[in-house]
N, C-alpha and C positions, 0 to 999 in steps of 0.2 A: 485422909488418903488411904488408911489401915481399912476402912469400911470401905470402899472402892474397890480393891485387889480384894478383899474378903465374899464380895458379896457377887465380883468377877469369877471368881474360883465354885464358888456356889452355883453360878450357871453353868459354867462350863461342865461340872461335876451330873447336874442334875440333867445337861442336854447328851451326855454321853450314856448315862445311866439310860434315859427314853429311847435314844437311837439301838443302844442293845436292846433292850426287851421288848422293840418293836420290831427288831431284825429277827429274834427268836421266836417271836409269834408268828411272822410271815411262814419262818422254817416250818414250826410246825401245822400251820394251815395249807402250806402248799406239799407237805406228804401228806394230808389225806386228802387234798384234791388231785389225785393219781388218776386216771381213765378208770382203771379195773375199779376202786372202790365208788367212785363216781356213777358206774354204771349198778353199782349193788344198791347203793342207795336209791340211785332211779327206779332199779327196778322193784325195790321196797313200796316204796312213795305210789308208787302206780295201780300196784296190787291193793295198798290199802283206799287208796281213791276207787279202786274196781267195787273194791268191796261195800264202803260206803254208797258208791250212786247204786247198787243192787238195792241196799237198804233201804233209801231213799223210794226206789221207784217202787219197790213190794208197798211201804208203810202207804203212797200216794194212790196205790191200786187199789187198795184197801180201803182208804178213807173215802174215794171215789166211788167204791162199788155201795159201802156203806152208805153214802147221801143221796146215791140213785135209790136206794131201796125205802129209805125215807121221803120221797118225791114221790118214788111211785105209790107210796103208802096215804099219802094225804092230796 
């Protein structure tokens, strides 16, 4: 019976112990999901995708104007 109430005690201990530090993590994921910072990160995220498809389409110019020049070569 002593292992019963022991091992009762152990869950309850262990399901209170998750229910906080699941309540504290929410806390602090929903302060940094605020509008203002939300929109700093978006507008982060955006710039560096701008930046990468620039990269993208100069290397694809490049390789393109390169394998015309090879075509027209042979």
């Amino acid at each position: 019976m002593i292992k019963r109430f022991f091992w009762f005690f152990v869950g309850i201990t262990v399901g209170a112990l998750s229910t906080w530090w699941t309540a504290r993590k929410a806390k602090k994921i929903a302060q940094t999901m605020n509008p203002p910072q939300l929109v700093g990160k978006a507008e982060i995220k955006t710039k560096l995708a701008a930046k990468d498809m620039s990269v993208a389409l100069k290397e694809g110019y490049k390789v393109a104007r390169k394998r015309a020049s090879d075509l027209r070569e042979n």
